[in-house]
C-alpha positions in Angstrom: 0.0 0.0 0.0 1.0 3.5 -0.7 2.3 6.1 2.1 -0.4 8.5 1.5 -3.2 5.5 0.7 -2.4 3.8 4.1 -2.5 7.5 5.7 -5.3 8.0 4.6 -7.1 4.6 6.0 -5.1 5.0 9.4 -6.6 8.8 9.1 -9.9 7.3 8.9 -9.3 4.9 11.3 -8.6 8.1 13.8 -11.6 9.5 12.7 -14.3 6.7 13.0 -12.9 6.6 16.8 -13.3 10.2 17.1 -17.1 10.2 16.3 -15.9 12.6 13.4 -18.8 12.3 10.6 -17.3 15.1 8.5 -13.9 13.6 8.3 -15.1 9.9 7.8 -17.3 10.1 5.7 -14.8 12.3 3.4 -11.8 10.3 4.0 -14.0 6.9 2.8 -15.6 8.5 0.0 -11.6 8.9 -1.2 -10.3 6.0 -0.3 -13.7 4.2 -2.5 -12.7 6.6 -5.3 -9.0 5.6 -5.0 -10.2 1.7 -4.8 -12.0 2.3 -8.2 -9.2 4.0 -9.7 -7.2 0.7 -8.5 -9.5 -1.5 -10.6 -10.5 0.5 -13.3 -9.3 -0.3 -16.6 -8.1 -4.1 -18.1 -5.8 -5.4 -14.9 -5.8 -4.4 -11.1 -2.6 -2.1 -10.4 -1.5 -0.4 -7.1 -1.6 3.1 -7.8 1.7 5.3 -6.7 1.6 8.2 -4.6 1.4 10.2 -7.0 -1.5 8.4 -8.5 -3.4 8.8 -5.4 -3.0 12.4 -5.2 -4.5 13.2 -8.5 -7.4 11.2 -7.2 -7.5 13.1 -4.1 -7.3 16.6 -6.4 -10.2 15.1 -8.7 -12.2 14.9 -5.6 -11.5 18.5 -4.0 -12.5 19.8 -7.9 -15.4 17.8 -7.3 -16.2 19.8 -3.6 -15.5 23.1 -5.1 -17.7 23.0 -8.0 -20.5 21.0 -6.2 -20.2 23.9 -3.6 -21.0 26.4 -6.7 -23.5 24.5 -7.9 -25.5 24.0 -4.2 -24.9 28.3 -3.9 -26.0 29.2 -7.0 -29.6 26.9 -6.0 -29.7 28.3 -3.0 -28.6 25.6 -0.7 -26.0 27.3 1.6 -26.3 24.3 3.8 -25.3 21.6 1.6 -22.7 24.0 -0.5 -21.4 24.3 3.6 -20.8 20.9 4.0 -19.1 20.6 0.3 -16.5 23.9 1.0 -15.6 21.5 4.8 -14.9 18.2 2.7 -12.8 20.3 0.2 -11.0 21.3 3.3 -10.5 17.8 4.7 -9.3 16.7 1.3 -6.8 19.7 1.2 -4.7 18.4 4.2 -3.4 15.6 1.6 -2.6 17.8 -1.2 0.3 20.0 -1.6 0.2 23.7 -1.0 -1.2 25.3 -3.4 1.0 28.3 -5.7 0.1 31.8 -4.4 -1.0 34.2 -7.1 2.4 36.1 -6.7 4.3 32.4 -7.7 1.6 31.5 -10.2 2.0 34.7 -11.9 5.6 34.5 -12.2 5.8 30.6 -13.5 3.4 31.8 -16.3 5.7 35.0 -17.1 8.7 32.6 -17.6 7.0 30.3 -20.1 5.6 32.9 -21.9 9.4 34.1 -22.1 10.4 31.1 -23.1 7.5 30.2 -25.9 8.3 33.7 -27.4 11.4 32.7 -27.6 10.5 30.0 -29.6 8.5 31.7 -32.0 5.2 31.8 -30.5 3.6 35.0 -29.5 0.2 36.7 -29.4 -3.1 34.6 -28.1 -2.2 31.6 -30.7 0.7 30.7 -28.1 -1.5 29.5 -25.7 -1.0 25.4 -26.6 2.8 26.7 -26.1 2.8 28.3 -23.1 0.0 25.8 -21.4 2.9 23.0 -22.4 5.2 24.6 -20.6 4.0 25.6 -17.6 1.1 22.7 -16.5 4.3 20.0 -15.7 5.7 22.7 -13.3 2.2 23.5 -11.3 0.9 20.1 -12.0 -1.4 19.6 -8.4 -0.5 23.2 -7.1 -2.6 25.5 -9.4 -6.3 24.7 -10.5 -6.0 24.2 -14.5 -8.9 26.9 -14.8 -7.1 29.2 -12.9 -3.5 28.9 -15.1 -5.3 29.1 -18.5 -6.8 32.3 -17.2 -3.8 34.0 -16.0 -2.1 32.6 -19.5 -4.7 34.2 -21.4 -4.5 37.5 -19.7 -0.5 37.6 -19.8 -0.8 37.0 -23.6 -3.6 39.5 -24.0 -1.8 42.1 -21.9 
C-alpha cells in the first residue's frame, strides 16, 4: 500500500474513533474513489503516490464545483458541507502556488514560448505546455489558463 493510501485509511481509522462524521465520511468516499481507480481499466494495479493524489485533487475539484452549484440553487447548507470536505481533502494535497508564484511561473514560459517563435493569443497550446508540468497539483487548470490568457492579451 502506498504512504499516502495507508495515511489515509489510518486517518480514517482516527476519525471513525473520534465520532468525526465530516472527516469519515470524506476520507471513505476517497479511499472508495482511490479503490475504483485501483480497478479500473483491463488489470488491477497499485496506484503510486502520485496516483493517489491526482485522485484526491479530482475529488477536492469535485467539492469546489459542487459547492457552486449548491450556492447558486440556494442551498448554503449543503454548498457548507461541500466547501468542509474540500478542506478535509486539502490536508493531503500539496500547498497550493500563491498568485504572486503562479504569476511568475506563467511570465517565464511565456518568455520562453516567445522565444520559440510563439507569440500573441495563438501561443496559448505553447505556453499551457510549458508551464502545466511545473504547477501540475498546485494550481487549478482553470485558474493557469486564465492568467495565460491575460499575460498573452496584456
Amino acid at each position: 500500500m502506498t504512504t499516502l493510501k495507508s495515511r489515509l485509511s489510518d486517518d480514517l481509522t482516527t476519525a471513525i474513533k473520534a465520532r468525526d462524521e465530516l472527516r469519515s465520511s470524506t476520507l471513505r468516499m476517497t479511499l472508495t474513489a482511490v479503490s475504483y481507480e485501483e480497478t479500473a481499466g483491463k488489470e488491477a494495479r497499485e496506484l503510486s503516490d502520485d496516483d493517489v493524489q491526482k485522485v484526491i485533487a479530482r475529488e477536492a475539484k469535485k467539492r469546489r464545483e459542487a459547492a457552486e452549484a449548491f450556492d447558486k440553487g440556494g442551498r448554503a447548507e449543503q454548498a457548507e458541507r461541500e466547501r468542509a470536505e474540500g478542506k478535509v481533502l486539502a490536508e493531503y494535497l500539496p500547498q497550493q502556488l500563491s498568485d504572486e508564484e503562479l504569476a511568475a511561473i506563467v511570465a517565464d514560459a511565456v518568455a520562453e514560448a516567445k522565444a520559440g517563435g510563439a507569440e500573441g493569443p495563438r501561443a496559448m497550446g505553447a505556453v499551457m505546455k510549458i508551464v502545466s508540468p511545473k504547477v501540475a497539483g498546485r494550481a487549478d487548470g482553470g485558474r493557469v489558463a486564465g492568467l495565460v490568457k491575460r499575460t498573452l492579451a496584456g
